[in-house]
FIZA-152048 format. One record per residue (C-alpha): x, y, z. Coordinates in steps of 0.02 Angstrom, whole numbers. Last residue first. Layout:
BEGIN
<node xx="X" yy="Y" zz="Z"/>
...
//
This chain:
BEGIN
<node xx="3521" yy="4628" zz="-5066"/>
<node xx="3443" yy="4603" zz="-4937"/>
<node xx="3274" yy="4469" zz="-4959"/>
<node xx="3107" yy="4537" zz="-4864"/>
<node xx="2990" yy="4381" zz="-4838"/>
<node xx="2826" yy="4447" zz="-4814"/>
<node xx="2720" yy="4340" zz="-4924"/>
<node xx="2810" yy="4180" zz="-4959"/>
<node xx="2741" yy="4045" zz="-4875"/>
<node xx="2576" yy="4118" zz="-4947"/>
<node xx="2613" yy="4071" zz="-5138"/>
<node xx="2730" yy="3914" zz="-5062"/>
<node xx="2574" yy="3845" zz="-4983"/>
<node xx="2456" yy="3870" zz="-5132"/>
<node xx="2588" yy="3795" zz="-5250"/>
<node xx="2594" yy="3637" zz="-5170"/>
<node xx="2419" yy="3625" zz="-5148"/>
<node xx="2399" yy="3646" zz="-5327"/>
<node xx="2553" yy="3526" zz="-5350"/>
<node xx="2456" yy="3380" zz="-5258"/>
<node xx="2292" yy="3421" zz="-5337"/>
<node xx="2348" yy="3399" zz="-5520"/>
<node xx="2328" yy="3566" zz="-5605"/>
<node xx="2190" yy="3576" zz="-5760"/>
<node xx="2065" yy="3606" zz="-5640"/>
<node xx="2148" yy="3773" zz="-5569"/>
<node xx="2135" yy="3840" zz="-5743"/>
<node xx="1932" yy="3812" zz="-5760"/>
<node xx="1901" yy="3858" zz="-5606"/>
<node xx="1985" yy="4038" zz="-5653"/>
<node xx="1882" yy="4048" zz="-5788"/>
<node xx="1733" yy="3993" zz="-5724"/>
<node xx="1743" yy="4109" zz="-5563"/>
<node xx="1790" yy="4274" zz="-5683"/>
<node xx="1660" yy="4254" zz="-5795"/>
<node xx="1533" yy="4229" zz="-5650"/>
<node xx="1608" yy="4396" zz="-5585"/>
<node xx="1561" yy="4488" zz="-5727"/>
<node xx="1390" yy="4443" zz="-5719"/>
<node xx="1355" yy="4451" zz="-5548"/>
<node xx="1426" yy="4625" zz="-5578"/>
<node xx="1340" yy="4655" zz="-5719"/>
<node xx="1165" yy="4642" zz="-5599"/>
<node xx="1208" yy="4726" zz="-5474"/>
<node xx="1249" yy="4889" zz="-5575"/>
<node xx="1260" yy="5028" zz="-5477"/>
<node xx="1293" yy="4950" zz="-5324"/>
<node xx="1461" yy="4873" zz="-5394"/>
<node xx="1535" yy="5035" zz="-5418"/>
<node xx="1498" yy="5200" zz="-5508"/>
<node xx="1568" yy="5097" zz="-5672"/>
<node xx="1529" yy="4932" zz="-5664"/>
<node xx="1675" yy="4830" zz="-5560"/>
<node xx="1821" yy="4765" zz="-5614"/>
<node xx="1906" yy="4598" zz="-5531"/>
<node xx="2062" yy="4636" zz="-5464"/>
<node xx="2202" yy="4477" zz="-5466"/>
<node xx="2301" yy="4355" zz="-5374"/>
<node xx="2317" yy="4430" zz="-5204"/>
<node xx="2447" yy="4467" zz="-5072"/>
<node xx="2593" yy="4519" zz="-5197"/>
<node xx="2625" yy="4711" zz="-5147"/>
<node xx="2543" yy="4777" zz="-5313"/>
<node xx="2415" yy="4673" zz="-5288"/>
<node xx="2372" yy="4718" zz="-5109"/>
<node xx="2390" yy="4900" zz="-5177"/>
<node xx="2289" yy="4896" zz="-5318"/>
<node xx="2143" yy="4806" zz="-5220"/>
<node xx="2152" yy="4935" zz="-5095"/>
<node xx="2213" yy="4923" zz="-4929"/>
<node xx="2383" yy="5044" zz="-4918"/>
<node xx="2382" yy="5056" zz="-4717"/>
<node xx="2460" yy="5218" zz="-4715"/>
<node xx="2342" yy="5302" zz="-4847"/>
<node xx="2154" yy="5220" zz="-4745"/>
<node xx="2259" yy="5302" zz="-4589"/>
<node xx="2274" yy="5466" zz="-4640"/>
<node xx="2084" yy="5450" zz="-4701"/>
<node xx="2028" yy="5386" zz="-4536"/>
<node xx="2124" yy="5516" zz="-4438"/>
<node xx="1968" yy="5575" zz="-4341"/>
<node xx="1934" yy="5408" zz="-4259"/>
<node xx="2045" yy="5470" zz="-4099"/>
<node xx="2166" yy="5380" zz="-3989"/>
<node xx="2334" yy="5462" zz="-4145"/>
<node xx="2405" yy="5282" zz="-4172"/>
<node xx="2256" yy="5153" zz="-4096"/>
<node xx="2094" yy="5267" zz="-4127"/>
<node xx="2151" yy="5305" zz="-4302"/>
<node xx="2207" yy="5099" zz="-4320"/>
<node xx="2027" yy="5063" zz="-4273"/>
<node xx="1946" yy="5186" zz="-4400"/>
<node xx="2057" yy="5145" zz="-4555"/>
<node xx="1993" yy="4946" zz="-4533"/>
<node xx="2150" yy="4817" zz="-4467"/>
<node xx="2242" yy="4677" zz="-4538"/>
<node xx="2187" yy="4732" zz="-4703"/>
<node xx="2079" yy="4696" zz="-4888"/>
<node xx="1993" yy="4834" zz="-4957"/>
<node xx="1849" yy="4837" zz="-5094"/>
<node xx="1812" yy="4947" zz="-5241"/>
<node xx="1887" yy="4837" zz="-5395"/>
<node xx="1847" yy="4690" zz="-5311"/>
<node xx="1970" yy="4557" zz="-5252"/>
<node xx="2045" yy="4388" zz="-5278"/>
<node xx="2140" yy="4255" zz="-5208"/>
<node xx="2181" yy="4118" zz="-5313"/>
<node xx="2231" yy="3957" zz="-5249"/>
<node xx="2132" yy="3990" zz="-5079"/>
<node xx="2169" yy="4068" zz="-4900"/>
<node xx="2036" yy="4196" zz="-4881"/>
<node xx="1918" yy="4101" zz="-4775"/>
<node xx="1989" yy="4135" zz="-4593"/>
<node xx="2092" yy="4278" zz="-4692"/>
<node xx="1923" yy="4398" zz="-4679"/>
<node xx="1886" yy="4377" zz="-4481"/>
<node xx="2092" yy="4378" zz="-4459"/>
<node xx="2092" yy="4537" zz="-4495"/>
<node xx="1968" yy="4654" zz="-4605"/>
<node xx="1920" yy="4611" zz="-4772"/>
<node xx="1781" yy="4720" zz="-4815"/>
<node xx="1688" yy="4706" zz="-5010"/>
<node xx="1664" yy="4591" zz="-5107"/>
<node xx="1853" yy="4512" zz="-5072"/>
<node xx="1870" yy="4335" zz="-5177"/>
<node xx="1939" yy="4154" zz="-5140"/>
<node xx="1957" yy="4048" zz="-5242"/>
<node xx="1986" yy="3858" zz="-5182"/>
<node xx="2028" yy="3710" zz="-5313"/>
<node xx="1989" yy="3538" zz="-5225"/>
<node xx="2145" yy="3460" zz="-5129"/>
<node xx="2125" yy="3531" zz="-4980"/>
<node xx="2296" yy="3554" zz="-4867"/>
<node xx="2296" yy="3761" zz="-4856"/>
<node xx="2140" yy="3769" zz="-4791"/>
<node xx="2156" yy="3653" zz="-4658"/>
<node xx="2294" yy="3779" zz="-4590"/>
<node xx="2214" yy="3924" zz="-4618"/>
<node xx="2063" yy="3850" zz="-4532"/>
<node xx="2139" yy="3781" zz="-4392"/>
<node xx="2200" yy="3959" zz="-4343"/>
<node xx="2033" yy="4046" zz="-4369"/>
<node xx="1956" yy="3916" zz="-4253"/>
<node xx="2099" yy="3919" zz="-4130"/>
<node xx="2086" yy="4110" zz="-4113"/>
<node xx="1885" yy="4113" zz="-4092"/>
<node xx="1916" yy="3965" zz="-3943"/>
<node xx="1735" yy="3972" zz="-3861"/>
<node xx="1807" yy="4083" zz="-3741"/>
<node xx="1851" yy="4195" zz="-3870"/>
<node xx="1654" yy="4212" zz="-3944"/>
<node xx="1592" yy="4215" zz="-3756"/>
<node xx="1716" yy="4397" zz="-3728"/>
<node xx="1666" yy="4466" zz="-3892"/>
<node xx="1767" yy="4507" zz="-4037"/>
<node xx="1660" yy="4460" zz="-4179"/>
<node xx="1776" yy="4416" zz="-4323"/>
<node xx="1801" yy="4572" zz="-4434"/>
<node xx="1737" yy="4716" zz="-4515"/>
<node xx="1677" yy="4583" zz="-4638"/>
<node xx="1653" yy="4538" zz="-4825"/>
<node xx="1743" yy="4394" zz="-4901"/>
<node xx="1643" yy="4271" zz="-5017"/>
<node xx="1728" yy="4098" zz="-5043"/>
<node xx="1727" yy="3982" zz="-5182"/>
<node xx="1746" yy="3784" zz="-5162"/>
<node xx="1774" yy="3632" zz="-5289"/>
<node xx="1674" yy="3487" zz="-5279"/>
<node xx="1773" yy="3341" zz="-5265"/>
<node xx="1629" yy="3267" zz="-5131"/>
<node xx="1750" yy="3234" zz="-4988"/>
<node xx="1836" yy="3399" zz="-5031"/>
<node xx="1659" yy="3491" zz="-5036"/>
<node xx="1608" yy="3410" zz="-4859"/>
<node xx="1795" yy="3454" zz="-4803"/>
<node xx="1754" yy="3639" zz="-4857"/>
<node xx="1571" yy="3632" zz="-4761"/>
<node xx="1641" yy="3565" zz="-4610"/>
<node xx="1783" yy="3722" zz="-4603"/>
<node xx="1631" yy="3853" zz="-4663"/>
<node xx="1552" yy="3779" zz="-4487"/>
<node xx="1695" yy="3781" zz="-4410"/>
<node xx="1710" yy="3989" zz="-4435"/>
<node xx="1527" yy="4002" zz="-4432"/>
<node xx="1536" yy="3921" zz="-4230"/>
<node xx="1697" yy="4029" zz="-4185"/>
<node xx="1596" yy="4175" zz="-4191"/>
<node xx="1565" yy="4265" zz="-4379"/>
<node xx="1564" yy="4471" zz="-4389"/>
<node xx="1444" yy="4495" zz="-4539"/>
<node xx="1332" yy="4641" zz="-4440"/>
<node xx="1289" yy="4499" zz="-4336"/>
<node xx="1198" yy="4418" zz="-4460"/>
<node xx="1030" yy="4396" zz="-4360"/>
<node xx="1067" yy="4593" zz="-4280"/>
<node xx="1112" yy="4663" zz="-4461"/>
<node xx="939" yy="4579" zz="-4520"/>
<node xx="839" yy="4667" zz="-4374"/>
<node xx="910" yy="4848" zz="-4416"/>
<node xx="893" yy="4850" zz="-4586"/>
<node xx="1038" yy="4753" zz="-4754"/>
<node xx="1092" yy="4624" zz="-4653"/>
<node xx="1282" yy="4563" zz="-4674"/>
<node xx="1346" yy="4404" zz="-4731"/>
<node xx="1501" yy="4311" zz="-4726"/>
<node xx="1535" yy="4170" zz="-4851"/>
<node xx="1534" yy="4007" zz="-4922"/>
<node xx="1497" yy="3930" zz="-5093"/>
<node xx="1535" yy="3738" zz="-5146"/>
<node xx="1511" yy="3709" zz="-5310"/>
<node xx="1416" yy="3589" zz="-5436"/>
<node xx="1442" yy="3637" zz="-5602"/>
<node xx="1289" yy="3620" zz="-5726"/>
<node xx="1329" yy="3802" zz="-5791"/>
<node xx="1353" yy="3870" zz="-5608"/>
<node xx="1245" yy="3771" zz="-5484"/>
<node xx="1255" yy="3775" zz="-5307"/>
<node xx="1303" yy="3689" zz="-5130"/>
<node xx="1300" yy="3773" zz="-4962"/>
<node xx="1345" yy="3928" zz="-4858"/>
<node xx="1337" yy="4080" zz="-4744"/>
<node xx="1424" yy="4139" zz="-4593"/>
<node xx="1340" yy="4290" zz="-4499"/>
<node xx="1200" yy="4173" zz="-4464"/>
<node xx="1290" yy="4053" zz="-4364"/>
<node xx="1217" yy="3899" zz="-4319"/>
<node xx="1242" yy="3829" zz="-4170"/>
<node xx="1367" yy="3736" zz="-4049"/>
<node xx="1437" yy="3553" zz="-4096"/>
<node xx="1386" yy="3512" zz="-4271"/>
<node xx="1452" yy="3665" zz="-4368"/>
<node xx="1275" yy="3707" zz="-4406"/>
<node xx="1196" yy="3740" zz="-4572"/>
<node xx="1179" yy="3718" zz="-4756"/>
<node xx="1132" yy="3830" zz="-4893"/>
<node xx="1051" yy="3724" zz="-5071"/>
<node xx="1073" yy="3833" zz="-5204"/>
<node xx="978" yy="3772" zz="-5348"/>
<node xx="1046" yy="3877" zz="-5490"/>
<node xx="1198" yy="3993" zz="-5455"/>
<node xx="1267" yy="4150" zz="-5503"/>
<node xx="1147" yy="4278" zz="-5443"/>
<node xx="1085" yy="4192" zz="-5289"/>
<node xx="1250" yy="4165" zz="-5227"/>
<node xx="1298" yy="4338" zz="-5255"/>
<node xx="1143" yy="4418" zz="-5161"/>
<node xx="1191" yy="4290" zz="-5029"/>
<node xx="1360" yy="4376" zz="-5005"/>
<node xx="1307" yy="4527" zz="-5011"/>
<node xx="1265" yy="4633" zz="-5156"/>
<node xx="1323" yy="4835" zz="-5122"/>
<node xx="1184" yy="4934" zz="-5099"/>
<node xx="1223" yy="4981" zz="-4904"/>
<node xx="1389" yy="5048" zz="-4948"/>
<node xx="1526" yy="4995" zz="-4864"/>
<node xx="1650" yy="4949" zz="-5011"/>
<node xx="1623" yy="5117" zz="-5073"/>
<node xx="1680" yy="5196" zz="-4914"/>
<node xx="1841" yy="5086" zz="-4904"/>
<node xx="1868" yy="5148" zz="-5076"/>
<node xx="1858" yy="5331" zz="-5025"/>
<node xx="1962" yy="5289" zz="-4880"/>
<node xx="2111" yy="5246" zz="-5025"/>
<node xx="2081" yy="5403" zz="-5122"/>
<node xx="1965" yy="5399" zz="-5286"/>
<node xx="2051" yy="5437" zz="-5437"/>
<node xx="1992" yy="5310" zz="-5569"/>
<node xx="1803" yy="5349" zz="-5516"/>
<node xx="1801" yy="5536" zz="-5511"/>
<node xx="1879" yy="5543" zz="-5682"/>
<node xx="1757" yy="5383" zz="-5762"/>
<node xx="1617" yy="5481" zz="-5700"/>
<node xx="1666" yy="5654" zz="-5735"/>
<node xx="1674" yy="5604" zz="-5919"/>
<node xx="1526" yy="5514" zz="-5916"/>
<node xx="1422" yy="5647" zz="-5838"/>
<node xx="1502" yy="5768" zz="-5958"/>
<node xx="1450" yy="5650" zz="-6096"/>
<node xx="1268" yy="5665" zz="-6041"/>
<node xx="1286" yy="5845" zz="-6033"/>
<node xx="1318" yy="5856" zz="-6206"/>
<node xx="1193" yy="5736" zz="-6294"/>
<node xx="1061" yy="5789" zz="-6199"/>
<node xx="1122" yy="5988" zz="-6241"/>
<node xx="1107" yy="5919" zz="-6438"/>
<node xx="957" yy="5849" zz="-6410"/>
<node xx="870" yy="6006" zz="-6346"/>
<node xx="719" yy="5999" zz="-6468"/>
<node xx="576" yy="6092" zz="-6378"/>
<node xx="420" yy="6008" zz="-6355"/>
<node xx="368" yy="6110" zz="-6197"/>
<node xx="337" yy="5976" zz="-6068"/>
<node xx="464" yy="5835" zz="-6142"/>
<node xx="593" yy="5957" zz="-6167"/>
<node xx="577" yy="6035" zz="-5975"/>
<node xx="573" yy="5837" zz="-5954"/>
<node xx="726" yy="5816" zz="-6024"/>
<node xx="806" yy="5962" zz="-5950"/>
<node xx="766" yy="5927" zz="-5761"/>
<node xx="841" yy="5757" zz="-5790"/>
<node xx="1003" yy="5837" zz="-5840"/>
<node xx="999" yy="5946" zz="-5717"/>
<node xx="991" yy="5806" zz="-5585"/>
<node xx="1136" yy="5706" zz="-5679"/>
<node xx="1250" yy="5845" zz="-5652"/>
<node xx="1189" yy="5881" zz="-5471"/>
<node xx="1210" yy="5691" zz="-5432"/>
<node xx="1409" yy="5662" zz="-5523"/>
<node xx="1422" yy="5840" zz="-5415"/>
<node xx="1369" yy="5758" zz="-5248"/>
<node xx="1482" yy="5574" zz="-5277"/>
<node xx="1626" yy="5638" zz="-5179"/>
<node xx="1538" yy="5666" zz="-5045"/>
<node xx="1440" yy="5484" zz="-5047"/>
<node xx="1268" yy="5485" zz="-5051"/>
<node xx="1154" yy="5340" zz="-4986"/>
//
């Protein structure tokens, strides 16, 4: 998939792959116009990437390469064991989770996940969890308090599923007890955007110790399109909308309502799956490694008064 504003990053890197095989072919030294053109590409790169507009990040964080949840899972942890059913309903597949390994530390990994063709975005539900994922990741957080084992969560939806049978099974009061079981566990919680945080659907696991988010992700009580269609009843004003709604990482740090960015490979985290994992194992340890060294009580303590706090204008 190719973004707009990725075409000339392409065309660049097209000629270049035209000249070295021309060079290749007809043995002539053009090492020198490698070297050149290669830099350009860089260049342009790390231009095209620092000033991206705010729907240009929500596009990034939609693209079909990105890891998933799972794919992250996978990545950073050694025998992953996913668990499922919320013991009263089913088990929902657009909710993932279970017990793995990072460095011979046991942790408790949840998250929404999407379906990369037709027949896995059905199963997952294009990562919009019913009520069912939403107590199941709520069984699988007291399982991982019971345990002292503490928990990381994957964001990534367009939302909880909105359906008629999902709110008469309760979808409000399952969101609702889950921000407020959340915010009494006593293990460390991190919680981390990968890519769409829409609503209540992405703050149903989202409330942790530290929140954080990807460099190319957005995080909002409502996606670009669906405030378009609500302020000017059209999808055309996606990008005036993306602006409005200030989603980025940048922003939601800038404004207080996460903890930190997490950088992605350059191009995105699609680019480079791989470093990413990488990077973002770095990031979990770390972090789980300064949340460990608070006593429970006044990490919970804090947590509340971090998200007691958010939106509270003071006059001056």
């Amino acid at each position: 998939m190719l973004l707009d504003f990725e075409q000339p990053i392409v065309a660049l890197e097209g000629k270049l792959k035209e000249m070295k095989k021309l060079a290749a072919e007809s043995q002539v030294d053009v090492t020198e116009a490698v070297k050149a053109l290669e830099e350009k590409i860089k260049t342009l790169k790390k231009e095209t990437y620092a000033n991206l507009t705010r729907w240009q990040r929500v596009q990034l964080s939609r693209h079909p390469d990105r890891p998933y949840t799972l794919d992250y899972i996978e990545g950073l942890s050694t025998r992953f064991i996913e668990l499922h059913g919320d013991r009263n309903v089913s088990d929902d597949k657009a909710m993932v989770g279970g017990f793995g390994e990072i460095n011979g530390r046991t942790i408790m990994f949840i998250g929404q996940q999407k379906g990369r063709n037709t027949k896995q975005r059905q199963l997952r539900n294009f990562g919009m969890a019913n009520p069912e994922g939403y107590r199941k990741a709520l069984r699988l957080m007291k399982m991982a308090e019971k345990f002292n084992k503490p928990i990381v969560t994957f964001i990534d939806t367009p939302g909880a599923f909105p359906g008629m049978e999902a709110e008469e099974r309760g979808q409000g009061e399952a969101i609702a007890r889950n921000l407020k079981e959340m915010f009494m566990l006593k293990v460390p919680v991190i919680c981390i955007i990968i890519g769409e945080g829409a609503s209540g659907g992405a703050l149903g696991i989202a409330i942790g110790d530290r929140v954080l988010m990807l460099e190319n992700t957005w995080y909002s009580v409502i996606s670009p399109e669906s405030c378009s269609s609500i302020l000017w009843r059209s999808w055309n004003y996606k990008e005036q909308a993306a602006e409005a709604l200030k989603l980025t990482a940048t922003d939601m740090l800038k404004n207080g309502l996460i903890d930190g960015i997490i950088k992605e490979p350059l191009g995105g985290a699609h680019t480079e799956p791989e470093k990413m994992i990488r990077i973002l194992k770095k990031n979990i340890l770390k972090t789980l490694t300064e949340l460990e060294a608070i006593p429970a009580e006044e990490r919970t303590i804090q947590r509340i008064e971090k998200f007691s706090a958010m939106g509270v204008v003071q006059e001056l």
